[in-house]
C-alpha positions as CSV (number, residue, x, y, z in Angstrom):
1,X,100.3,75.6,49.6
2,X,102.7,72.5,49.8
3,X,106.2,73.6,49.0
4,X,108.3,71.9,46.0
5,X,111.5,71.0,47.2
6,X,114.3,69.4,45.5
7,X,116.3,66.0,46.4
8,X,119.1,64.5,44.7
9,X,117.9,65.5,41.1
10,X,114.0,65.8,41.5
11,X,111.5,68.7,42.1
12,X,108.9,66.6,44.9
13,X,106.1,68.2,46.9
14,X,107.4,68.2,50.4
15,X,105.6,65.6,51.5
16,X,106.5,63.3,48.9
17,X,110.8,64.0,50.0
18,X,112.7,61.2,51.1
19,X,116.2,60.9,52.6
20,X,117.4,57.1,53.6
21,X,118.1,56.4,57.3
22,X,121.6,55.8,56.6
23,X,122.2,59.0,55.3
24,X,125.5,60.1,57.0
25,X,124.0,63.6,57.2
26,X,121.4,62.0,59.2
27,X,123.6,59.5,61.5
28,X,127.4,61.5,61.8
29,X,126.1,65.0,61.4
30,X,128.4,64.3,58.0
31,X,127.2,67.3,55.6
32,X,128.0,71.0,54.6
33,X,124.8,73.7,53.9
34,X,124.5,76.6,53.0
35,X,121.4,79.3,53.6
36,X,120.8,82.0,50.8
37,X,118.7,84.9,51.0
38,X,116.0,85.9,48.7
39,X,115.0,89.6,48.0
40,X,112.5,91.3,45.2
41,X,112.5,87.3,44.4
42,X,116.5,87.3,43.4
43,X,119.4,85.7,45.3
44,X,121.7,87.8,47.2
45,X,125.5,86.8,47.5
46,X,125.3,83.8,45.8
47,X,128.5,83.6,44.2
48,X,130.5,84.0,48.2
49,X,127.5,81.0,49.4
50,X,128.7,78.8,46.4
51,X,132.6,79.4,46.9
52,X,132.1,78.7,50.6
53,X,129.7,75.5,49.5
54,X,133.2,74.5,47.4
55,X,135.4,75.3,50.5
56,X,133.8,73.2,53.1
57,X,133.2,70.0,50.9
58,X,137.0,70.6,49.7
59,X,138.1,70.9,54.0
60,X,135.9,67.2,54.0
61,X,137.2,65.6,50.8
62,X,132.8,65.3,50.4
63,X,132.5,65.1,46.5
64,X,129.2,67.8,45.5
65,X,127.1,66.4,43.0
66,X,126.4,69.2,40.8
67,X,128.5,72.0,39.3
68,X,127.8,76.0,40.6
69,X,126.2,76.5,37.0
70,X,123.6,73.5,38.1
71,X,123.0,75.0,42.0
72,X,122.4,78.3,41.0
73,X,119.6,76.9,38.2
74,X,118.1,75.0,41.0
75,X,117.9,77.8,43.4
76,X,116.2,79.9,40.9
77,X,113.7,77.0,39.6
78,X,112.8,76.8,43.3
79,X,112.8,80.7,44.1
80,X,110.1,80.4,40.8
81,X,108.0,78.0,41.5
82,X,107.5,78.4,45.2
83,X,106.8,82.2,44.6
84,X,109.6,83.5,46.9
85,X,109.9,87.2,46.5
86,X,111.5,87.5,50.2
87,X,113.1,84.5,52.0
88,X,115.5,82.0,51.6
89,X,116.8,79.1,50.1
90,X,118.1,76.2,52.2
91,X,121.1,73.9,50.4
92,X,122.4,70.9,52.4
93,X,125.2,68.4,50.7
94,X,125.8,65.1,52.7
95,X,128.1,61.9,51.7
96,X,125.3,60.0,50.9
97,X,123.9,56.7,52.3
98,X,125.7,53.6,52.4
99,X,124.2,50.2,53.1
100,X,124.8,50.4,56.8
101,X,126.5,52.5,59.5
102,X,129.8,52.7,59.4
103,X,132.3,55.4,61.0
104,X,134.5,54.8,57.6
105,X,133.2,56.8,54.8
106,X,132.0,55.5,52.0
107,X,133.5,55.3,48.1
108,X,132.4,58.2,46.6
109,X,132.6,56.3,43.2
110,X,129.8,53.7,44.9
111,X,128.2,55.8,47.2
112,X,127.2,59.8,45.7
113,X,126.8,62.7,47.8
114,X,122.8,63.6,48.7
115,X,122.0,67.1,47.9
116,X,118.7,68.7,48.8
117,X,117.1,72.0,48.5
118,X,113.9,73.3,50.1
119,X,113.2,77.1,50.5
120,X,111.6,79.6,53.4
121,X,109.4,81.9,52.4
122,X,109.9,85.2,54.7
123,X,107.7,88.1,53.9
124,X,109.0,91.2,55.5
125,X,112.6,90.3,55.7
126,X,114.0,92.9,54.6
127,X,111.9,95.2,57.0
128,X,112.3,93.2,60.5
129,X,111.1,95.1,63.0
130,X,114.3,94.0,65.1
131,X,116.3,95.9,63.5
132,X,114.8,99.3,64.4
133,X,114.8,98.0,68.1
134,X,118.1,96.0,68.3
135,X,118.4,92.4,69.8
136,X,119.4,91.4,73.0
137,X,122.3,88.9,73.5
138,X,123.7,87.0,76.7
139,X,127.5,85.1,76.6
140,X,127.8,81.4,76.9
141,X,130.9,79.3,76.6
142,X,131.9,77.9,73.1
143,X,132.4,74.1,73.3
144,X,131.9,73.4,69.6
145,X,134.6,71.8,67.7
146,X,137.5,73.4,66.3
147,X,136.7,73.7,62.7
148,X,134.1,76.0,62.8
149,X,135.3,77.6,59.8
150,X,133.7,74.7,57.9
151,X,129.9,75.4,57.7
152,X,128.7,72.2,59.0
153,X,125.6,70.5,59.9
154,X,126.7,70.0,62.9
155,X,124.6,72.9,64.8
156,X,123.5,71.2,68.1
157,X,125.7,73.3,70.5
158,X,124.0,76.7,68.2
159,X,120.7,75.5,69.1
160,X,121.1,74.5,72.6
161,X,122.7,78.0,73.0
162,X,119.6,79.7,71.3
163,X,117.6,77.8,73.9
164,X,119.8,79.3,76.2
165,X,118.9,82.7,75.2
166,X,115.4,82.0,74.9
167,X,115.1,80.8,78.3
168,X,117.2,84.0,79.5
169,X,114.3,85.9,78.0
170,X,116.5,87.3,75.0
171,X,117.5,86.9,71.4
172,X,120.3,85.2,71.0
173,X,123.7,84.4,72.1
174,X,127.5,85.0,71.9
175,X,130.0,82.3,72.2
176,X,132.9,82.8,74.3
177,X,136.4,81.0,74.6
178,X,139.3,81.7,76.3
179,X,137.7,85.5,77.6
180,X,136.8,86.4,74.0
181,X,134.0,86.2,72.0
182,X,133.7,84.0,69.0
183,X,130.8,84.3,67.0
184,X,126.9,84.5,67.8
185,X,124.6,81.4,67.5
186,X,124.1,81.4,63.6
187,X,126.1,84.7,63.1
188,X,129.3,87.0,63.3
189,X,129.7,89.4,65.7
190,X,130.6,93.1,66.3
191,X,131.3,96.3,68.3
192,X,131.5,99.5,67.4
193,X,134.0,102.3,69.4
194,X,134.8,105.5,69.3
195,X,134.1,105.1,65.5
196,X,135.9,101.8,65.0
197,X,133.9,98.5,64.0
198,X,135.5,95.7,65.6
199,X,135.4,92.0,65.0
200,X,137.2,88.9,65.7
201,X,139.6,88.1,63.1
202,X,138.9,84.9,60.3
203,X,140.5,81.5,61.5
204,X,139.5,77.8,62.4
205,X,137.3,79.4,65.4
206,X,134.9,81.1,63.4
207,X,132.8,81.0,60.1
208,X,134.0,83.4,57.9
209,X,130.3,84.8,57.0
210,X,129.4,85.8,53.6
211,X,127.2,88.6,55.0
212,X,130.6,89.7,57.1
213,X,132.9,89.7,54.3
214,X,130.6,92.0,52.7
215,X,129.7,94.3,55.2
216,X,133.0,95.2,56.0
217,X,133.8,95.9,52.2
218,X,130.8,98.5,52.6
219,X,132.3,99.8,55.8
220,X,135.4,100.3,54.4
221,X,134.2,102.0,50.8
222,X,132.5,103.8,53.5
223,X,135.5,105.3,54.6
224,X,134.8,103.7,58.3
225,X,137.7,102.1,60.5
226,X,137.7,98.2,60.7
227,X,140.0,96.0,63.3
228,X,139.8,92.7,63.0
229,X,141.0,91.5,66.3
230,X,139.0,89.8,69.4
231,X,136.8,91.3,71.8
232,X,135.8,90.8,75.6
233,X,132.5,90.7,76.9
234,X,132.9,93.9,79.0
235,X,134.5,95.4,76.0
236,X,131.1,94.9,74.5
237,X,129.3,96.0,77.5
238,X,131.9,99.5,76.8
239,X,130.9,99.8,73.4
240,X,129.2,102.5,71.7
241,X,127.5,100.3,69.5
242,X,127.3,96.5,68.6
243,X,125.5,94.5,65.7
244,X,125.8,91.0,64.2
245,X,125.5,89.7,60.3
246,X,124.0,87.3,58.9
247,X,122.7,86.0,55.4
248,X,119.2,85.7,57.1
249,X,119.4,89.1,59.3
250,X,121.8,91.0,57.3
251,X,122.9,93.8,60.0
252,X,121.2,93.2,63.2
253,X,122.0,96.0,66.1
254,X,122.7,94.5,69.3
255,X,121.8,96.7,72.3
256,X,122.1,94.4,75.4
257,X,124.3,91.8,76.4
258,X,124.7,90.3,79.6
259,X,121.5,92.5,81.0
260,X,124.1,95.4,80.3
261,X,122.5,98.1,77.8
262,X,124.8,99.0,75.0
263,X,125.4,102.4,74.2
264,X,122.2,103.9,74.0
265,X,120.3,101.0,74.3
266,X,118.7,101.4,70.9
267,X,120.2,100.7,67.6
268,X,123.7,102.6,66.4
269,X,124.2,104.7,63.5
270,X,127.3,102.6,62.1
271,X,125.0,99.7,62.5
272,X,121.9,101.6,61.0
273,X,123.8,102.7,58.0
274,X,125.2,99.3,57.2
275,X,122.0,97.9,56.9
276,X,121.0,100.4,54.6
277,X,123.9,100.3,52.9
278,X,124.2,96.8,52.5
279,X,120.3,96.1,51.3
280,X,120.6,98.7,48.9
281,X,124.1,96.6,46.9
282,X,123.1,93.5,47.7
283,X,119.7,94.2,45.9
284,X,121.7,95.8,43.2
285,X,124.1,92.8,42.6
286,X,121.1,90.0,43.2
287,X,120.9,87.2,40.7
């Protein structure tokens, strides 16, 4: 069945979807997105994707072409007639396409921002068999630029370093800089001690994940401790317990990094209960 995805105002079979060449998503990596997951055929945490969506074209001065009333109709006309019941929907924003290449950006009065939408459809998300057996993880260096806060298209570095992994025989990967650990590929990370989750703190060096901010709201109505701080790789290799987040994998346990088995070397019960916990509100508060 050929998808219908959406560009700059139309619902198009995918085939029939057309960017220009001079896109500056396409030729300076100059675009925001945004990924939002879809469960019992609702969105989950739409309201934190859209601020974020806000925040990042605001860091760019990029002008979005359509209010949060409009995107959140256009994800649910897509979520309908692609017949998405688990998956997600994909939302890039870019500052359009000029007449030519040119380093300069463009007038935003002559030249509007390209918006497109397309969604996944992922049967089974919600019951990855991952999580019952925990990912494995090794550490590579983070060379990315500095404003990682700002969710980017810019992802070559993330990919190159899930290559990494895959070529490692692994999962994934965590970023390191300066001795501490950053972020995963395309997610936050976390350990867990002694009862404590730990993860680095919000700043220019990592995205503040939607899925983070709230899983550690759970945590905490949960009565578990949360530092924010950074963490080395052998503290992770120390840990009882370790997990990442993401809008695609929600909680994900973590039970290897480096060939080092963490804790048990099968998933954590702080990890296992925050996936439980957060599926069960998130699917509460879906739109």
């Amino acid at each position: 069945m050929t998808r219908t995805v959406y560009v700059n105002g139309e619902y198009l079979p995918e085939n029939e979807a057309k960017i220009s060449i001079f896109d500056r998503g396409f030729l300076m990596a100059d675009g925001i997105y945004e990924v939002t997951s879809v469960l019992d055929g609702k969105l989950i945490d739409f309201a934190g994707h859209a601020a974020r969506l806000e925040r990042s074209a605001n860091e760019l001065d990029l002008a979005l072409p359509v209010d949060m009333d409009e995107l959140i109709e256009i994800h649910r006309k897509l979520v309908e007639l692609n017949g998405i019941e688990e998956g997600m929907v994909y939302l890039q924003v870019t500052r359009g396409a000029p007449a030519d290449r040119d380093f300069a950006f463009p007038d935003p009065d002559e030249v509007p921002s390209s918006i497109v939408l397309f969604t996944q459809n992922k049967p089974g998300l919600a019951e990855s068999p991952a999580a019952k057996t925990g990912i494995k993880v090794i550490s590579i260096e983070d060379v990315r630029w500095g404003r990682r806060d700002i969710k980017t298209v810019q992802l070559l570095y993330p990919s190159m370093g899930k290559m990494m992994a895959k070529k490692a025989g692994v999962d994934d990967a965590w970023m390191v800089e300066d001795g501490k650990v950053t972020e995963g590929t395309s997610n936050n990370a976390y350990i867990v001690k002694n009862g404590t989750i730990i993860t680095r703190h919000l700043g220019n060096e990592i995205l503040a994940g939607i899925t983070r901010n709230a899983v550690l709201r759970f945590a905490q109505e949960a009565q578990m401790k949360v530092e924010e701080r950074s963490f080395t790789i052998d503290e992770a290799k120390d840990a009882d317990e370790a997990f990442v987040t993401s809008a695609s994998t929600f909680v994900m346990p973590v039970v290897e990094v480096d060939g080092a088995q963490i804790g048990e070397g099968t998933p954590g019960p702080v990890a296992t209960r925050l996936r439980e916990i957060y599926l069960e509100e998130s699917r509460k508060a879906a739109v």
